[in-house]
Backbone as CSV, one residue per row, in Angstrom:
resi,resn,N_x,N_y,N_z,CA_x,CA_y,CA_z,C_x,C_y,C_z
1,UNK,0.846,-1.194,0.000,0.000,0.000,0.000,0.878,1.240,0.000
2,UNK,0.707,2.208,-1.224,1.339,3.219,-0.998,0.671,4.675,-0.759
3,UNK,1.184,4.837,0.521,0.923,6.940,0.713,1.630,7.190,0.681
4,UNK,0.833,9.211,0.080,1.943,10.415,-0.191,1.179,11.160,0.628
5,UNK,1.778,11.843,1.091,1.382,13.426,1.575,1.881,14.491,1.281
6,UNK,0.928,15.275,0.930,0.799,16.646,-0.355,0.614,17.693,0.902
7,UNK,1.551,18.589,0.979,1.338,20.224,1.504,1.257,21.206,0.842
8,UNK,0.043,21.882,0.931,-0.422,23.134,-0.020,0.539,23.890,0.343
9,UNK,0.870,24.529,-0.698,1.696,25.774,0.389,1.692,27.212,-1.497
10,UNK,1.429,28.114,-0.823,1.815,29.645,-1.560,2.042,30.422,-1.363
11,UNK,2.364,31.732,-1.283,2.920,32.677,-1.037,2.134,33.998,-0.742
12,UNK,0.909,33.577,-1.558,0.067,34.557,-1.835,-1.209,34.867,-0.781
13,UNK,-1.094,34.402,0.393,-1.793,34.989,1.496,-2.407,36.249,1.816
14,UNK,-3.973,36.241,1.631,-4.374,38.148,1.351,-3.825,38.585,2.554
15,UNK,-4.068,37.866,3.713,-3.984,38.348,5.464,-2.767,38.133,6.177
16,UNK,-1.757,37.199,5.805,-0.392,37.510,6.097,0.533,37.109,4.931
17,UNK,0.575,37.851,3.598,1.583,37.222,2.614,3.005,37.163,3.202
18,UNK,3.115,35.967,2.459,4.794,34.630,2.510,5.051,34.091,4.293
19,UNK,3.656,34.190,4.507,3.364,33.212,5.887,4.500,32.107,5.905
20,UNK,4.121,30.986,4.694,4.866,29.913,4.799,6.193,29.802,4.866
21,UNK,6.938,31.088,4.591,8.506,31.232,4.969,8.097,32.063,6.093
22,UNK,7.970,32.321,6.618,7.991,33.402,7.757,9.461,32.612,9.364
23,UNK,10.283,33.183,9.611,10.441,33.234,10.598,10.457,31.992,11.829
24,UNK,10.614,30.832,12.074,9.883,30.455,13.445,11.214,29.237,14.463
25,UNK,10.961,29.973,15.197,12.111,29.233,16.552,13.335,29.249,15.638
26,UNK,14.185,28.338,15.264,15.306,28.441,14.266,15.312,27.819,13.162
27,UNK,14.081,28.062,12.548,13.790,27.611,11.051,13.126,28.524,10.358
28,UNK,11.990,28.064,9.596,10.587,28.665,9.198,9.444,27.988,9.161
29,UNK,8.577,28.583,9.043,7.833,27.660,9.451,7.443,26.269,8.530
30,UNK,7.614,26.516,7.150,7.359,25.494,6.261,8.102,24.159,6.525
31,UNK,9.412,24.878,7.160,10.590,23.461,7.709,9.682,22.928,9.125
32,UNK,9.088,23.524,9.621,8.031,22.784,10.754,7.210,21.534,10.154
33,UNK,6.533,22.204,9.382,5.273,21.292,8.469,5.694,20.330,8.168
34,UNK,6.822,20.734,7.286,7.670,19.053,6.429,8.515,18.397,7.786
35,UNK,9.298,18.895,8.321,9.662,17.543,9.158,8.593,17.148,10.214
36,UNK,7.846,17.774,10.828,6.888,16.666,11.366,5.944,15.579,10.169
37,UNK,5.665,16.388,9.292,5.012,15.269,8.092,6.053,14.066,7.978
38,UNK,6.976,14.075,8.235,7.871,13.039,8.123,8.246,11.951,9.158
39,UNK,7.312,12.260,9.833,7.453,11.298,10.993,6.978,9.774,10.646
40,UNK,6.139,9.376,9.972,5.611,8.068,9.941,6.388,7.270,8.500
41,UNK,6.797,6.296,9.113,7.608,5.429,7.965,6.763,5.111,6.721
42,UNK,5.797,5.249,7.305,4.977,4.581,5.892,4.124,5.833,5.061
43,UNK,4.370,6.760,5.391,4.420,7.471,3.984,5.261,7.712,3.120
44,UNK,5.462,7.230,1.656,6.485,7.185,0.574,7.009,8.578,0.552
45,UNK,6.302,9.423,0.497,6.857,10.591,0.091,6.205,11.502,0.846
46,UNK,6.823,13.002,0.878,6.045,14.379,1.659,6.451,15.547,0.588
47,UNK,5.497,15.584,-0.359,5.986,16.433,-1.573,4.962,18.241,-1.256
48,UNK,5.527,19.184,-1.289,5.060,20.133,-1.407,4.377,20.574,-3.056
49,UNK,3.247,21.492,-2.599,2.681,21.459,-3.939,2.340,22.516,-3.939
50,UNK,2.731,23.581,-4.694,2.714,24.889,-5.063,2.259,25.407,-6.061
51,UNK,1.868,26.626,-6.818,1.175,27.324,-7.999,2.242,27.367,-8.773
52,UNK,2.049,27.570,-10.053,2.957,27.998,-11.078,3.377,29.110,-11.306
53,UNK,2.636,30.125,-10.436,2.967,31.415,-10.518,4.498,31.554,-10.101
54,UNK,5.430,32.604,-10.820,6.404,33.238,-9.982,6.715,33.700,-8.554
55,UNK,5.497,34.051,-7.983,5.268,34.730,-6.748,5.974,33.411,-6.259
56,UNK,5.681,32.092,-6.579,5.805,31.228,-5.514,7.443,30.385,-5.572
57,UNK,8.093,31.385,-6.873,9.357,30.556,-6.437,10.059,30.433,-5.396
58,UNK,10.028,31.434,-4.703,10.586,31.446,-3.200,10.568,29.866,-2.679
59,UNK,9.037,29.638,-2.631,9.236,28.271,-2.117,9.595,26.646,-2.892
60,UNK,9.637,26.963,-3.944,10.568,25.752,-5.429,11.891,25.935,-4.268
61,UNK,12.153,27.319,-4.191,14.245,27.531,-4.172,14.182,27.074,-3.139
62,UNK,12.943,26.782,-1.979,13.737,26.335,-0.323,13.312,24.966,-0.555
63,UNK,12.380,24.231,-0.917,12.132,22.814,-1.491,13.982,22.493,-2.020
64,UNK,14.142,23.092,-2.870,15.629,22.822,-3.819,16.444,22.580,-2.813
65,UNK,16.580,23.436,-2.049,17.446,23.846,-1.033,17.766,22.875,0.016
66,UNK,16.631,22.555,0.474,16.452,21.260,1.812,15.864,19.854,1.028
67,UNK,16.248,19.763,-0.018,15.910,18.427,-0.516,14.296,17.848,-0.542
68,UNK,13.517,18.414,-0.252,12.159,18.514,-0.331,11.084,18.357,-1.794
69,UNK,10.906,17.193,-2.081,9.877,17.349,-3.860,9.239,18.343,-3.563
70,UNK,9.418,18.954,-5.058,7.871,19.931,-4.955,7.635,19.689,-6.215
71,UNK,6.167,20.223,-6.263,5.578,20.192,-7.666,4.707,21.405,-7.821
72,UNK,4.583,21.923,-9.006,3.988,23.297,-9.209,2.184,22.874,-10.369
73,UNK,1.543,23.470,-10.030,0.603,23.264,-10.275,-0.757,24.639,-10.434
74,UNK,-1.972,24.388,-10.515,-3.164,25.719,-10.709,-3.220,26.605,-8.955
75,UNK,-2.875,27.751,-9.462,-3.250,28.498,-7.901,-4.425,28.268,-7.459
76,UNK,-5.498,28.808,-8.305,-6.960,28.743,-7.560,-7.235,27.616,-7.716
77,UNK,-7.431,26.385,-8.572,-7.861,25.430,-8.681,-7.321,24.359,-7.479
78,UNK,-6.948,24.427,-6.440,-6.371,23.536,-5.677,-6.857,21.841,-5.623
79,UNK,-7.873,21.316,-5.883,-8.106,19.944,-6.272,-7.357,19.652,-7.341
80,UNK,-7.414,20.471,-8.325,-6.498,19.913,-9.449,-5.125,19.732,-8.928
81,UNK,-4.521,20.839,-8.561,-3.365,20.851,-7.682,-2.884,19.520,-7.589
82,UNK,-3.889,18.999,-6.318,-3.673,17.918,-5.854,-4.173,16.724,-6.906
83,UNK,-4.646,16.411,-7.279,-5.102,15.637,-8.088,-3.677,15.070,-8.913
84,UNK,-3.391,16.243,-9.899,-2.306,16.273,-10.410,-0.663,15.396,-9.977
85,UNK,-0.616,16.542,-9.039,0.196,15.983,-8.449,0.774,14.518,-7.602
86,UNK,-0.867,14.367,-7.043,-0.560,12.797,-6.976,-0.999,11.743,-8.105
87,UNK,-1.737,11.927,-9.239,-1.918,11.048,-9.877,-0.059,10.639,-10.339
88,UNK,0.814,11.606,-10.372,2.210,10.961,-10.749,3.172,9.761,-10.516
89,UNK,2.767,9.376,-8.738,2.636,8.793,-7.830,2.272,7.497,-7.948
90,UNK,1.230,7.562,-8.516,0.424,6.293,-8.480,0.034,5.880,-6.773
91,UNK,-0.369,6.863,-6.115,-0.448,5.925,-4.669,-1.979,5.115,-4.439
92,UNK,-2.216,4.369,-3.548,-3.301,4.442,-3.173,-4.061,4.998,-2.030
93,UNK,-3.428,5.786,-1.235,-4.237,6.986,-0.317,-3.251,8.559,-0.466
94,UNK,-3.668,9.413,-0.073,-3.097,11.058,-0.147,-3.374,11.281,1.029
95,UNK,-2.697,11.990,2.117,-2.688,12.437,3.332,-2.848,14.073,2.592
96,UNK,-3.615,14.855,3.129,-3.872,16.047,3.038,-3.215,17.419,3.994
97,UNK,-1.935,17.738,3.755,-2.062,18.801,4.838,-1.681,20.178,4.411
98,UNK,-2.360,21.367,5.196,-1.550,22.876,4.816,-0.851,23.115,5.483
99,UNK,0.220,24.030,4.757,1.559,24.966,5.396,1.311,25.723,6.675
100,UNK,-0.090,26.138,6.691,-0.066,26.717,7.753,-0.318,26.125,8.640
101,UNK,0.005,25.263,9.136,0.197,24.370,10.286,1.198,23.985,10.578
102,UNK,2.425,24.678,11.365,3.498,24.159,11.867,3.539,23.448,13.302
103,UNK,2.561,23.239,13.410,2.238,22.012,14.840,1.493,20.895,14.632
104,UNK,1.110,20.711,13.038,0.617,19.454,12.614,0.973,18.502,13.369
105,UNK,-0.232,17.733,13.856,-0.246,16.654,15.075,0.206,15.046,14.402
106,UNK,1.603,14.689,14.065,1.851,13.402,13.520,1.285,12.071,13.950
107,UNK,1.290,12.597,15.192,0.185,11.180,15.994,-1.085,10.819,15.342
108,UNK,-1.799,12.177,15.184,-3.252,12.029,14.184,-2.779,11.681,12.747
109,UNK,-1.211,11.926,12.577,-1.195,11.076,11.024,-1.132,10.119,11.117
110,UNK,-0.440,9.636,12.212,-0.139,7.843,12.250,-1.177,7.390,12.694
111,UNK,-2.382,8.375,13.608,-3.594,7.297,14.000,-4.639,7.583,12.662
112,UNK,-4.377,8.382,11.790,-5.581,7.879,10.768,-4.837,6.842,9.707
113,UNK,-3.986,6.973,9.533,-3.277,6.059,8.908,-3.491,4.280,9.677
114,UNK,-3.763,4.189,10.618,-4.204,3.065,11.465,-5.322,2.804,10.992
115,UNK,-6.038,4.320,11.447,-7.371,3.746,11.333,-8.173,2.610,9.447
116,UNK,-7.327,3.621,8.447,-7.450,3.271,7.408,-6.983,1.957,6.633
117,UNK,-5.925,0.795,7.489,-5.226,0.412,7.200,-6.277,-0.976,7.893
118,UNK,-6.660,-0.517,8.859,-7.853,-1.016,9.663,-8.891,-1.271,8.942
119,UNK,-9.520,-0.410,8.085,-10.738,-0.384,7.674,-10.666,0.393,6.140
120,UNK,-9.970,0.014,5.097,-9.981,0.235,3.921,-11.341,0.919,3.294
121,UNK,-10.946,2.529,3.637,-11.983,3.312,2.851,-11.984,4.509,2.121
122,UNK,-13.115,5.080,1.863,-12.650,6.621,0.821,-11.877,7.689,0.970
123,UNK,-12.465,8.146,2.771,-12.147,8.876,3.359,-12.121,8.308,5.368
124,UNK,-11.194,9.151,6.067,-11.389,8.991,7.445,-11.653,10.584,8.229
125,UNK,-12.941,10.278,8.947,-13.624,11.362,9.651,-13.248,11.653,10.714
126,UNK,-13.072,12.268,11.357,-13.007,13.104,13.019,-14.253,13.096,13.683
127,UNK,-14.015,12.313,15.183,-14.979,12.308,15.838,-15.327,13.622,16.534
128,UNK,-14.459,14.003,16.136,-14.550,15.640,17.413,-13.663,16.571,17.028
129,UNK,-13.627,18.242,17.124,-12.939,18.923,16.579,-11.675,19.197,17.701
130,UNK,-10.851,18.934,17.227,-9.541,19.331,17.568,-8.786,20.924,17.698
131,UNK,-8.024,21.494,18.274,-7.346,23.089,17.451,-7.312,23.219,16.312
132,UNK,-7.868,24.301,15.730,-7.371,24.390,14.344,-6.215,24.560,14.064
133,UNK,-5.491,23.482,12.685,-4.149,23.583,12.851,-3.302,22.196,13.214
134,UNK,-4.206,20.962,13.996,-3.236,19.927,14.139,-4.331,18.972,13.655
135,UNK,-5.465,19.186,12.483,-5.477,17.264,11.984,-5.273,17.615,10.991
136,UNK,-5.170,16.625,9.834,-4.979,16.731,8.688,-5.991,15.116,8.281
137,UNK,-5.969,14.825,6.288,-7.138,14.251,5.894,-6.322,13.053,5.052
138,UNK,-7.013,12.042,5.282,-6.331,10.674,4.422,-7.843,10.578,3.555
139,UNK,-7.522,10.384,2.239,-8.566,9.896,1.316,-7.561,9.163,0.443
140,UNK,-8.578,8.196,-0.068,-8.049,7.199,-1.043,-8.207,7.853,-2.354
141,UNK,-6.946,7.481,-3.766,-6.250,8.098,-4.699,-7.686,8.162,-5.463
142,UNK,-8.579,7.055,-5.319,-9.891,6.904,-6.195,-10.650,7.960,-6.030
143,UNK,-10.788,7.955,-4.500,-11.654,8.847,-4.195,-11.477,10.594,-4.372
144,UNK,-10.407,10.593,-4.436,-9.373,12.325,-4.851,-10.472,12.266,-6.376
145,UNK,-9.784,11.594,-7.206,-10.237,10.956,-8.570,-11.633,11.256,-8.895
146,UNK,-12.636,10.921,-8.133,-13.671,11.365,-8.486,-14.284,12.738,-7.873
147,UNK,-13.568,12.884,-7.155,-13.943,14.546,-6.195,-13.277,15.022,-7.596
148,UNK,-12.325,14.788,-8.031,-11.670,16.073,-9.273,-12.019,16.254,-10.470
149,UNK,-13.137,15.212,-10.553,-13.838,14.776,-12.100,-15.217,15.356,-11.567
150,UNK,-15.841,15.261,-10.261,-17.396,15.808,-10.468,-17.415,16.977,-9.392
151,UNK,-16.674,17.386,-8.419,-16.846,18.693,-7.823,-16.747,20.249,-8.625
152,UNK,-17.367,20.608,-9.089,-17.584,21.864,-10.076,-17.371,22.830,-9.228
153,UNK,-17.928,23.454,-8.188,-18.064,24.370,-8.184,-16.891,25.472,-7.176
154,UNK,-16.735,26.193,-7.193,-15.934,26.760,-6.912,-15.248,26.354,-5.426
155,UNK,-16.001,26.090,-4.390,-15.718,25.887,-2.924,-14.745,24.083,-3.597
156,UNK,-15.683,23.296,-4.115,-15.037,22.080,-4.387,-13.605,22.154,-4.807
157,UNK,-13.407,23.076,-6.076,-11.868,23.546,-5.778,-10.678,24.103,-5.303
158,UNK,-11.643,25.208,-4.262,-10.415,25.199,-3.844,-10.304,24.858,-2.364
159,UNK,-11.132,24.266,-2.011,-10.929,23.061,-0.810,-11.188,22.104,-0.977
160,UNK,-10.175,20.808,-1.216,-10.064,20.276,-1.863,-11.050,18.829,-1.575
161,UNK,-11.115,18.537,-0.217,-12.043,17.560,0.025,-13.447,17.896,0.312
162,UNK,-13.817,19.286,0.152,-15.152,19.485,0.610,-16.187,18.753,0.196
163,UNK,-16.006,18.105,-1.498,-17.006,17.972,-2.057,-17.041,16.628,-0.804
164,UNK,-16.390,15.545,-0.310,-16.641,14.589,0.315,-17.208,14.751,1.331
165,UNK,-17.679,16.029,2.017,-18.008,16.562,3.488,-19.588,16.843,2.381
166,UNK,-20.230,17.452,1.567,-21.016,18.237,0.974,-21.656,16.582,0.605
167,UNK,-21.113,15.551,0.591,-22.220,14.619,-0.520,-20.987,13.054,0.474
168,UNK,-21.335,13.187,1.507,-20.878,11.839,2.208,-21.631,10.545,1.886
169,UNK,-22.304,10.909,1.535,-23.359,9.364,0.911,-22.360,9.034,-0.126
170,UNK,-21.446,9.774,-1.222,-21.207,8.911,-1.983,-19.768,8.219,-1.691
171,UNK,-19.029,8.440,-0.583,-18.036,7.995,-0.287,-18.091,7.128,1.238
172,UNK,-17.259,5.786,1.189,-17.010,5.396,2.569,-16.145,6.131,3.705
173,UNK,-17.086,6.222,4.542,-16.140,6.559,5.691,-15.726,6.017,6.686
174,UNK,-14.582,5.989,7.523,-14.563,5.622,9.136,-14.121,6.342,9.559
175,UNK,-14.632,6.660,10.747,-14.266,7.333,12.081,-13.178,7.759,12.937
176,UNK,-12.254,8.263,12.830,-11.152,8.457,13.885,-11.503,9.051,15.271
177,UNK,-11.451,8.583,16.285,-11.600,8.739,17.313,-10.481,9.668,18.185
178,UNK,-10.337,10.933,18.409,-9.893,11.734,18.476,-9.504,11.802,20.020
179,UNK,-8.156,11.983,20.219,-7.502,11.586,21.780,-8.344,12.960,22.545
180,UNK,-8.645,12.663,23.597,-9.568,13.463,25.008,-8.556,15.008,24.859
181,UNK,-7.410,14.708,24.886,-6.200,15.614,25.015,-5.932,16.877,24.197
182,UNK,-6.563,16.305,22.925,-6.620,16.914,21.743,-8.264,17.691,21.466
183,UNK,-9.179,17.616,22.310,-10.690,17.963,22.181,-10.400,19.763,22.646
184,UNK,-10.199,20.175,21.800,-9.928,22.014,21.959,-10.257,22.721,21.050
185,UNK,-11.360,22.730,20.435,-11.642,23.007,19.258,-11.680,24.832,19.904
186,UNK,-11.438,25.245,21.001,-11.449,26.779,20.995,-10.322,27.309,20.660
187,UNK,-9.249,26.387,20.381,-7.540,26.593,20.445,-7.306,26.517,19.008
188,UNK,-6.661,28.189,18.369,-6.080,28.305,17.182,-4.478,28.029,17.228
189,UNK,-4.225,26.913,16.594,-2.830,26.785,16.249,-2.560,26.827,14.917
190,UNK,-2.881,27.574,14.097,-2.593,27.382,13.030,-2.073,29.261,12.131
191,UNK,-1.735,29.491,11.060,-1.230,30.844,10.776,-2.021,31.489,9.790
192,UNK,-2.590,32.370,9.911,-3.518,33.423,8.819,-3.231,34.827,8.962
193,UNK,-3.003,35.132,10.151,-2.908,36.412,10.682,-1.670,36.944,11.450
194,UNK,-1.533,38.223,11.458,-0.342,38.644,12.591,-0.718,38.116,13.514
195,UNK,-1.748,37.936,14.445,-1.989,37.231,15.415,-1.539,35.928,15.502
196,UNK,-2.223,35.049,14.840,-1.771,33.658,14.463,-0.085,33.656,14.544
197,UNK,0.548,34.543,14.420,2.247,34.224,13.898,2.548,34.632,15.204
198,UNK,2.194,35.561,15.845,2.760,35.653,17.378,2.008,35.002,18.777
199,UNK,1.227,34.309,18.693,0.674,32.827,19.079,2.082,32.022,18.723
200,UNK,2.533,31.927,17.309,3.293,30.541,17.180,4.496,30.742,17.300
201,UNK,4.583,32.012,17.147,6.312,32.639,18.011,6.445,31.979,19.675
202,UNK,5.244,32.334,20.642,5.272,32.026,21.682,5.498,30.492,21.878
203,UNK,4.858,30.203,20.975,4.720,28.811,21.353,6.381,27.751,21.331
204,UNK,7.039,28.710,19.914,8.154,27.833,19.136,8.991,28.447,20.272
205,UNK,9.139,29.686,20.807,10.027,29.849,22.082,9.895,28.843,23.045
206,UNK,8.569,28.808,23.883,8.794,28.030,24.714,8.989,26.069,24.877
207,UNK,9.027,25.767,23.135,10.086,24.449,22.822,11.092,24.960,22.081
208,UNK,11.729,25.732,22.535,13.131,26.196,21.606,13.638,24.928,21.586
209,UNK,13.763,25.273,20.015,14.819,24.099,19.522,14.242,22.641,19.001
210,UNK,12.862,22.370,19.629,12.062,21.787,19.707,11.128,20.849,18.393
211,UNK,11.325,20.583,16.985,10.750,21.490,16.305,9.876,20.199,16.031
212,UNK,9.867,19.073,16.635,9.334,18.107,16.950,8.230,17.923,18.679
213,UNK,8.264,19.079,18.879,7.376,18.906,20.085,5.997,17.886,19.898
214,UNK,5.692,17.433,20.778,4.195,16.817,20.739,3.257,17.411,20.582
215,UNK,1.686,17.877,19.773,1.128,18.517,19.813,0.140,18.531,20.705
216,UNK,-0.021,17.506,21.594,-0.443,17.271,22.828,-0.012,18.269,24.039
217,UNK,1.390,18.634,23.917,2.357,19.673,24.522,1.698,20.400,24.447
218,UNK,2.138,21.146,23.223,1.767,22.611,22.804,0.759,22.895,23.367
219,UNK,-0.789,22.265,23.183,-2.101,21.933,23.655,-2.050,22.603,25.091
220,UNK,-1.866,21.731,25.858,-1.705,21.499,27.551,-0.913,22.746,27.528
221,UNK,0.371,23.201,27.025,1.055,24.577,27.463,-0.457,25.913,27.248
222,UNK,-0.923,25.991,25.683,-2.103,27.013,25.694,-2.961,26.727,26.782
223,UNK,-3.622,25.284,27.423,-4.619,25.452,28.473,-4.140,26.437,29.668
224,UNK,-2.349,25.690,29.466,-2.148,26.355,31.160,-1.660,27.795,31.172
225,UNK,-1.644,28.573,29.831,-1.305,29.767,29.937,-2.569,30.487,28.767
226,UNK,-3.295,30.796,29.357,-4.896,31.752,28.889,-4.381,32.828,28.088
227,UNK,-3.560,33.466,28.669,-3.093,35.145,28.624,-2.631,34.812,26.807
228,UNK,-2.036,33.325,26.488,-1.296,33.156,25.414,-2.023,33.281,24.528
229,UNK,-3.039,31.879,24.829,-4.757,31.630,23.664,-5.333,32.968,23.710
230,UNK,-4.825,33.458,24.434,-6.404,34.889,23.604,-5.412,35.953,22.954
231,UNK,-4.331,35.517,21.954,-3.509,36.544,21.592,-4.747,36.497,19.928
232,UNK,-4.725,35.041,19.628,-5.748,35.001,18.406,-7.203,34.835,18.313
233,UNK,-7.665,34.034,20.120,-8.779,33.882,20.355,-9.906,34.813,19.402
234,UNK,-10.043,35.793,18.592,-10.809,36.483,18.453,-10.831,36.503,17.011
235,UNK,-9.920,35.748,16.264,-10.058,35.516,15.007,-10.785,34.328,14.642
236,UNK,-11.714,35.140,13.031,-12.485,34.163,13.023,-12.175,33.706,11.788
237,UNK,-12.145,32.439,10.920,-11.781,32.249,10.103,-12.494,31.978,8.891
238,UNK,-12.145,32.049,7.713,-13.187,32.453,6.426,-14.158,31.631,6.536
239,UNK,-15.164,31.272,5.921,-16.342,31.277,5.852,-16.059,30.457,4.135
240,UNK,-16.447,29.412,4.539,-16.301,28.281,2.628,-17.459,29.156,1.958
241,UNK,-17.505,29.175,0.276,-18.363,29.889,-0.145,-18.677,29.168,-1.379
């Protein structure tokens, strides 16, 4: 059985542009994303997947740079994106994650990856919402396949699994059961905003050096310091359309 995992990543951010290089503990943050994506042996590959636009060479040259695949692909169209990019592959599941998540929770990769390996299906669901910012989405290569052949309309592209959330009857699902630890759905960990980036400044200070922390950590550090969570607490995030 082969997985890939695909990270969106661009440059072109209306609310904090070149987020995904930005700054963080002694990296950036995109070097967050990819080496925790790299934690589980059994994904073949962790390829970044970017627009064709110029804007986005920045991130081709740090892919180049740190040995990282990338592949360039439609800005707005992001299913195709992905589509694309993994049909090259040939895999049979795609792990789904964005750049702006440099605390992506690897545990939730290796436990949906369980779960799926368990129970051979289209897609795997979340029992419960987590921070925004640490799950990410396993769907099978078929199922990408037909989300990219019949999702039309605009939200379907450029989020890329919605159409499977919008029309769940036509795909299998199972359940991931989401650790007690991780149930914080009031907790933003993830980057959109100046806010969002000095949230994750705080955070990458207090695991300096860290860049593998547990996201269970991180978690439990925002419960036990309030003053931190309400630096973004008040952002609200777009609205699918």
């Amino acid at each position: 059985m082969k997985i890939i995992l695909i990270i969106q990543a661009r440059m072109g951010s209306t609310r904090l542009p070149g987020k995904v290089l930005l700054p963080l503990g002694q990296t950036v943050v995109l070097d967050y994303v990819v080496q925790r994506c790299r934690q589980d042996r059994r994904i073949a590959d962790v390829i970044v997947a970017t627009s064709v636009l110029e804007q986005d060479d920045p991130i081709r040259s740090w892919c180049d740079r740190h040995g990282v695949t990338c592949f360039s692909g439609s800005e707005d169209d992001v299913l195709s994106r992905y589509y694309e990019c993994a049909k090259s592959y040939a895999p049979d599941y795609v792990i789904r994650v964005t750049s702006d998540c440099p605390f992506i929770d690897y545990d939730t990769i290796g436990g949906i990856i369980d779960t799926m390996e368990r129970e051979p299906c289209d897609i795997v669901l979340k029992d419960s919402e987590p921070p925004r910012g640490l799950w990410s989405e396993i769907v099978s290569f078929e199922a990408l396949k037909r989300m990219h052949e019949i999702g039309k309309l605009p939200r379907h592209r450029e989020h890329v699994t919605y159409y499977a959330y919008e029309f769940p009857e036509q795909f299998r699902s199972v359940v991931y059961k989401l650790p007690a630890e991780l149930r914080h759905p009031e907790l933003r960990i993830t980057l959109d905003t100046p806010e969002d980036y000095e949230l994750l400044r705080r955070i990458a200070d207090r695991f300096a050096g860290d860049v593998l922390v547990p996201s269970n950590q991180v978690v439990a550090y925002l419960l036990e310091h309030p003053e931190v969570a309400r630096i973004n607490a008040h952002i609200q995030q777009k609205p699918v359309v």
